[in-house]
C-alpha positions in Angstrom: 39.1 95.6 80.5 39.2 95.0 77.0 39.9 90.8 78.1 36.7 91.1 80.2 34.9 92.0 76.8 36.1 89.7 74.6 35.1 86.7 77.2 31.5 88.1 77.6 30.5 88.3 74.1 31.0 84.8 72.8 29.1 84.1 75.9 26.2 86.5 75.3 26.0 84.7 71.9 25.6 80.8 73.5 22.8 82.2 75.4 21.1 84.0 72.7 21.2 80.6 70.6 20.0 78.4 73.2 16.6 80.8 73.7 16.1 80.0 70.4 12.7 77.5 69.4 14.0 73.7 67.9 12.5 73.1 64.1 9.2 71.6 64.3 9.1 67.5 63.7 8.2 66.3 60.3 4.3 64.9 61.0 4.0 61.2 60.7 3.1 59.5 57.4 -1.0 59.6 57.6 -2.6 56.2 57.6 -4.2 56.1 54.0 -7.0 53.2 55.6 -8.3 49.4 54.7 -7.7 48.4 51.3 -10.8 48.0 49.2 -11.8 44.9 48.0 -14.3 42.9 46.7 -15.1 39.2 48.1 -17.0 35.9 47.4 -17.8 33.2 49.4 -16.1 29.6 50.2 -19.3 26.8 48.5 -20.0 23.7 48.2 -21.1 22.1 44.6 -22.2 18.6 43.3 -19.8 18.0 41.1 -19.2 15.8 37.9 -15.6 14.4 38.1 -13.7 15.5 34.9 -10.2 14.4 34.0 -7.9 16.9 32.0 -5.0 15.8 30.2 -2.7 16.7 27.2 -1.5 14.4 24.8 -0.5 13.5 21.2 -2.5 12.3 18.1 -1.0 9.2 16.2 -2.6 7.7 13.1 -4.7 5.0 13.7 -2.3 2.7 11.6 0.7 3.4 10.2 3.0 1.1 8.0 5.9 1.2 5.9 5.5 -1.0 2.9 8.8 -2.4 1.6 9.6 -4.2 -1.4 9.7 -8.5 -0.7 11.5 -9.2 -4.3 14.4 -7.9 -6.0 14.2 -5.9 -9.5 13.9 -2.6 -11.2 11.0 -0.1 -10.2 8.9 0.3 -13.8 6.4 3.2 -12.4 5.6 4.9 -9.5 1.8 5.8 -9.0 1.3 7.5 -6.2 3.9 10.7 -4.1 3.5 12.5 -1.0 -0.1 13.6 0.9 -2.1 11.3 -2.2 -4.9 9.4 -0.5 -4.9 5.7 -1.8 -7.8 2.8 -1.6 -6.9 -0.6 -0.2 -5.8 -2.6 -2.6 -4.3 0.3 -4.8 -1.3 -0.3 -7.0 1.4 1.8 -5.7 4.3 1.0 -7.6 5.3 -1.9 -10.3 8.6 -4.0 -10.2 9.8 -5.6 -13.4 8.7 -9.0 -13.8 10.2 -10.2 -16.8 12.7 -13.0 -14.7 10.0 -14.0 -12.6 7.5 -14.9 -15.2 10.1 -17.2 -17.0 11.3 -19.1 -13.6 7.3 -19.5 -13.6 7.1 -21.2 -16.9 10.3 -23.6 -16.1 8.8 -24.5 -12.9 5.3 -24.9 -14.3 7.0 -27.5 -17.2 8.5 -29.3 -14.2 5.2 -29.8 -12.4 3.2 -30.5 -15.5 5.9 -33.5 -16.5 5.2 -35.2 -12.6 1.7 -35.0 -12.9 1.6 -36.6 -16.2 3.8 -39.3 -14.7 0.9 -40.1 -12.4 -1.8 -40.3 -14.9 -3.0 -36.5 -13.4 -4.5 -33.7 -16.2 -4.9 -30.9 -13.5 -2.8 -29.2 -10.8 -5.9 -29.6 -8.7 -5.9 -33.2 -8.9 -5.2 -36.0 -6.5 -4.0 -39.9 -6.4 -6.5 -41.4 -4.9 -5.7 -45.1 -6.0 -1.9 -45.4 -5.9 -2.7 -48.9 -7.9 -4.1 -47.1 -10.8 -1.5 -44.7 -12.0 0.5 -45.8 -14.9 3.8 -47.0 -13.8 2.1 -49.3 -11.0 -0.2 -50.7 -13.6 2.5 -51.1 -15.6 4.6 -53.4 -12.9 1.1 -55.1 -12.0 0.7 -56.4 -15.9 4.8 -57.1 -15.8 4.1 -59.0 -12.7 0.6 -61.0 -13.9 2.5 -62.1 -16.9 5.7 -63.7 -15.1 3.1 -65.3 -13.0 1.0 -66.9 -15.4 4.1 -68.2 -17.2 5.6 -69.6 -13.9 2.3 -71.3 -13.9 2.3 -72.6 -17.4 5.9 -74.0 -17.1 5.1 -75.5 -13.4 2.2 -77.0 -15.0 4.2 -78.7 -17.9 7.2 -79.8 -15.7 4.7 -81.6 -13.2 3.8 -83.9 -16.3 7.3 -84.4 -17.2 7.1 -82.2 -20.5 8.9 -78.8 -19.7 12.5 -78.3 -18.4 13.6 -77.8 -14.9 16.1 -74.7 -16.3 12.8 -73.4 -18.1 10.9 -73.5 -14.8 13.9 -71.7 -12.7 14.2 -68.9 -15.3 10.1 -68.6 -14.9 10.8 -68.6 -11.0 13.0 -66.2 -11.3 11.4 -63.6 -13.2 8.4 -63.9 -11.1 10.1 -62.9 -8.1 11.9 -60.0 -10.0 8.7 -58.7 -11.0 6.8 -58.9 -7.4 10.1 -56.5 -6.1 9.6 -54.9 -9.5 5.9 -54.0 -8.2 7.3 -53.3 -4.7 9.6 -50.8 -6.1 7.2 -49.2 -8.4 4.4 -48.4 -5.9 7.7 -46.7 -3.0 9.0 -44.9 -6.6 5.4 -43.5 -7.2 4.9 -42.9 -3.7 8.1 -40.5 -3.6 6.5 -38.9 -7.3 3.8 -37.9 -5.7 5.4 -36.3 -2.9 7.3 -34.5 -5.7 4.5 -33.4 -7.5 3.5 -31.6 -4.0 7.1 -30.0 -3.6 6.4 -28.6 -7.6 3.2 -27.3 -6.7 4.7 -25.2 -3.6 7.0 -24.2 -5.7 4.9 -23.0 -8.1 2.8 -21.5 -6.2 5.7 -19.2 -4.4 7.2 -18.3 -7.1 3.3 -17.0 -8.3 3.7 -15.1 -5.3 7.0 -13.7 -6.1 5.1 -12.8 -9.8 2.5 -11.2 -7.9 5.1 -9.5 -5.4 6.3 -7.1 -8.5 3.0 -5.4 -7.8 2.4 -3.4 -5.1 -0.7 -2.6 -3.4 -1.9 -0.9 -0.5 -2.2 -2.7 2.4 -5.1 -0.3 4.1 -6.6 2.8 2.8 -4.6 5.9 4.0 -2.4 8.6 2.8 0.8 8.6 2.1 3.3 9.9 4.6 6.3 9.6 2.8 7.6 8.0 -0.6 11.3 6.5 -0.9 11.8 5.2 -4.1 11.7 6.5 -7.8 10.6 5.2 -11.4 14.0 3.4 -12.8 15.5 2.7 -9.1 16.3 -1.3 -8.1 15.3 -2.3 -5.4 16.4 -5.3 -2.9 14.1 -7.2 -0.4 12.8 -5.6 2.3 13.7 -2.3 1.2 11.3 0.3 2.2 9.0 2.2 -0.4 6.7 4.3 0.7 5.2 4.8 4.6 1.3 4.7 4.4 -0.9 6.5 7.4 -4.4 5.8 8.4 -6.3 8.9 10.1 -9.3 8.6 10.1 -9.7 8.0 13.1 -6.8 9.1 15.0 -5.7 7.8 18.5 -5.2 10.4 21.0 -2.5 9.0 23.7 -2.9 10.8 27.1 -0.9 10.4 30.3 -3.2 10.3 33.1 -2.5 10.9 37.0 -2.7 7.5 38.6 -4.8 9.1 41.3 -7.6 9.7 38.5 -7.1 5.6 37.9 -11.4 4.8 39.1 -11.9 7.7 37.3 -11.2 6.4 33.7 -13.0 3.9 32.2 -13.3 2.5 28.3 -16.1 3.8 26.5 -15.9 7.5 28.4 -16.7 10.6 25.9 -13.7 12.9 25.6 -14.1 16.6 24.1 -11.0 17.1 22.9 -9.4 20.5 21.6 -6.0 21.7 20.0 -3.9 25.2 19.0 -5.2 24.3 15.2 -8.6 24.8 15.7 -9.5 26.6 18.3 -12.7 27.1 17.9 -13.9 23.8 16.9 -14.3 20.9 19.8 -13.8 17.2 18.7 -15.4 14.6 20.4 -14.1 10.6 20.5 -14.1 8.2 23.1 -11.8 6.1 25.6 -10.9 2.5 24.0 -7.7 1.3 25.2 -6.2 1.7 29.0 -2.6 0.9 30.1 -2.4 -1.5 32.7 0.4 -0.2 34.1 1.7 3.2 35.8 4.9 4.5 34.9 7.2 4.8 38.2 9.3 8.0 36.6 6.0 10.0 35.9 3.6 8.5 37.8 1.0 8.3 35.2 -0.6 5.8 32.9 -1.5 5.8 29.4 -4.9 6.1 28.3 -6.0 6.3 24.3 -8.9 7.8 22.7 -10.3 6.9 19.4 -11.4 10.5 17.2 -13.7 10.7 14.4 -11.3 12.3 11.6 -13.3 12.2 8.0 -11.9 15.5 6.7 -8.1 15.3 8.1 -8.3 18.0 9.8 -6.1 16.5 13.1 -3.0 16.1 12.0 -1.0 12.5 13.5 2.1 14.5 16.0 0.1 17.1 17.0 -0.7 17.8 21.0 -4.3 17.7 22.3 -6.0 18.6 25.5 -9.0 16.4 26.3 -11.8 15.8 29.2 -13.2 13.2 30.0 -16.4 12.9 32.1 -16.3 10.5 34.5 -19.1 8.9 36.2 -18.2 9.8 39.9 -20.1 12.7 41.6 -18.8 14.6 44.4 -19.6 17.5 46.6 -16.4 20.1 46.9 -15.8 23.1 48.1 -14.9 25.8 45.7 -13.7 29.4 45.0 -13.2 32.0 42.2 -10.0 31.2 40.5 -9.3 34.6 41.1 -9.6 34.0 44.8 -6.3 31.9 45.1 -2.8 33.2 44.3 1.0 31.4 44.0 2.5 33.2 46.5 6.7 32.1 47.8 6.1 28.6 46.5 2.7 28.1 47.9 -1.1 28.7 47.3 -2.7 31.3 49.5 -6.1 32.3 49.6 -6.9 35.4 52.2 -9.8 35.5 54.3 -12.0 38.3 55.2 -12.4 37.7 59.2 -15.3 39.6 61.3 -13.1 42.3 62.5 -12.7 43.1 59.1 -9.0 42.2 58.4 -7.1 39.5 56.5 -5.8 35.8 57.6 -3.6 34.8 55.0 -4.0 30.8 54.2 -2.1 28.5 53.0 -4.5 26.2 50.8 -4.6 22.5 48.8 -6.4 22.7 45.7 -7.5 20.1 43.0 -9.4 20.5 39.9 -10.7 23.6 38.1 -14.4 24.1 37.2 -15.0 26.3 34.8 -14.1 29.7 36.2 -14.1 28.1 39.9 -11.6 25.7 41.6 -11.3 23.0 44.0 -10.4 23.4 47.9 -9.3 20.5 49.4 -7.8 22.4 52.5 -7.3 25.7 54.4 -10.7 26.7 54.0 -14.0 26.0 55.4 -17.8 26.7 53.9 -19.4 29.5 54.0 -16.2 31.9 54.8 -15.5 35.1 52.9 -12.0 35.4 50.6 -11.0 38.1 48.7 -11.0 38.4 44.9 -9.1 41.2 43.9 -6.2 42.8 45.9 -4.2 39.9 46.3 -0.7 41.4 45.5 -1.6 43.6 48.6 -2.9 41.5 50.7 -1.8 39.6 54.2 -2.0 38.9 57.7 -3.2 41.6 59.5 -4.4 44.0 56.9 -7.2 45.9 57.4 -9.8 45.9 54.2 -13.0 47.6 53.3 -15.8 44.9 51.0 -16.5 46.9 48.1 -20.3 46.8 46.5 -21.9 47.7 43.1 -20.7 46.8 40.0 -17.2 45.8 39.2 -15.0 48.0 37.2 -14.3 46.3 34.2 -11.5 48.6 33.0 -9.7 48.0 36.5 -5.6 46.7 35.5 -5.1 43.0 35.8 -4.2 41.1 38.9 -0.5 41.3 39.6 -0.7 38.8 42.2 0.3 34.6 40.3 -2.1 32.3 39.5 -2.5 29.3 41.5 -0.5 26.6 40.9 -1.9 22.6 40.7 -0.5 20.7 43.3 
């Protein structure tokens, strides 16, 4: 009996549990609907061409000015940042030994020209019969003749000496080679006197090399010597800059190549002034694209009368371009880097989104170019993006935008 018990209880207890009601099922997740968002359409605008680029500014000449003689500096005018005149003494080298090789070569050349009868360094031979030595060897040379003559004359009526005659003979001929020599001797003194005067006249230059002057006006970049210092040939004294103007050197796609053209206006900004827009214009091209980047080299020539660009610093610059085009365009805000590509995401009929992949080329103004993956007159969205894709359902939004709505988390497009 009591077995019979202690089987039916356990039992009685199964049962009881399995009349029991199961725990209700949590209730699905409620759909919270489309996403709102706000959308503009795919157009078409006549647009001017513009080509953006960055570059750098380099001085429109710069030079470093060296020393061409040897010597000791005697003053130093000029330092750092000081803005010099063309033709501006910048420094003074001693002259003291080049002014006396000057006088000993000047005494030299005055001695040669006197030889030739000639008063002035300016002077020329233009009779090589009438300078004094050859004058000289003509009169030797007259007189031997006329005394040949005389003797020739007396020996023929049987009054002079044969012996006297010879010696005349003799000393005629001498003084005809005499006059022979004399005219090759002064031919060779006047080609000396020309050898003097070159060398007088470099070592006036070498004189006028211990002073010196600006080349260009400019600033100065940099100063390397001091008062006191000596100096050796082509050792470099100061580096002299000329900005104003200044070259702006651009690397330009080579697709923009029929674009670019000399003479083009370029508004040109940089980080210094950012607020201020400078304007010059396209004067030199590069004829040739470089393979690693693709690109060529295009300079622009900028007004700079104050200084304010500084020579090293980068620069963005447009040009405007003469060639219109029609292109289809969409808020830059339309367009998102999304997993290594630009997506834009269209607002079909049935009120969800087709998530494009898109090709996109310059950027106007606030707008940007579509060169595929989208088509005219189709509706993208503008704000969303991060939660946005294929097959989302979305709700366009009207009235005003909410200015105080947080940014976009979605990336900005990337250029191709």
């Amino acid at each position: 009996m009591t077995r019979l018990l202690s089987f039916a209880a356990p039992l009685a207890l199964s049962t009881l549990a399995g009349c029991q009601k199961a725990p209700p099922k949590a209730k699905a997740k409620q759909d919270s609907g489309p996403i709102s968002v706000r959308v503009a359409p795919v157009v078409t605008l006549h647009l001017q061409r513009v080509v953006d680029s960055v570059g750098t500014l380099f001085p429109y000449d710069e030079v470093i000015v060296s020393a061409e003689i040897e010597g000791k500096v005697n003053k130093v005018n000029f330092d750092l940042g000081d803005m010099v005149r063309q033709g501006d003494v910048l420094l003074n080298i001693s002259d003291e030994e080049q002014r006396y090789i000057l006088q000993q070569n000047e005494a030299q050349l005055r001695q040669s020209l006197e030889r030739l009868g000639l008063k002035a360094e300016a002077e020329r031979v233009q009779n090589l019969d009438e300078t004094p030595e050859v004058r000289r060897a003509a009169a030797d040379l007259k007189e031997a003749e006329m005394r040949f003559k005389r003797i020739r004359e007396l020996v023929d009526q049987k009054i002079g000496a044969q012996a006297d005659l010879d010696a005349a003979s003799t000393r005629f001929q001498a003084m005809t080679a005499a006059l022979d020599a004399t005219r090759n001797q002064t031919r060779n003194l006047i080609q000396e006197v020309e050898r003097f005067k070159a060398i007088v006249e470099l070592q006036r230059k070498k004189l006028r090399d211990t002073t010196v002057r600006a080349p260009f006006a400019g600033s100065i970049k940099e100063r390397t010597i001091t008062t006191g210092a000596y100096v050796r040939p082509n050792a470099p004294l100061f580096t002299l800059v000329k900005t104003n103007p200044v070259r702006l050197r651009l690397d330009v796609p080579e697709r923009l190549a029929p674009w670019t053209k000399v003479g083009q206006v370029a508004d040109v900004s940089v980080e210094a002034f950012q607020d201020r827009k400078f304007r010059g214009k396209v004067w030199r091209i590069s004829p040739t694209v470089e393979q690693s980047k693709r690109t060529f080299v295009v300079e622009v020539l900028i007004d700079n009368p104050d200084n304010a660009l500084k020579p090293g610093s980068y620069a963005r610059a447009r040009l405007a371009t003469q060639k219109m085009d029609d292109v289809m365009v969409v808020p830059q805000r339309a367009v998102a880097y999304v997993l290594g590509s630009n997506k834009a995401f269209v607002v079909t009929n049935r009120g969800s989104i087709e998530a494009r992949d898109v090709k996109i080329g310059d950027r106007v103004d606030q707008q940007i170019e579509i060169l595929e993956g989208l088509t005219e007159g189709e509706q993208v969205a503008t704000t969303q993006l991060q939660r946005l894709d294929t097959g989302v359902k979305v709700a366009i939004a009207t009235g005003a935008e909410d200015r105080k709505a947080p940014a976009e988390a979605a990336k900005p497009a990337k250029s191709e």
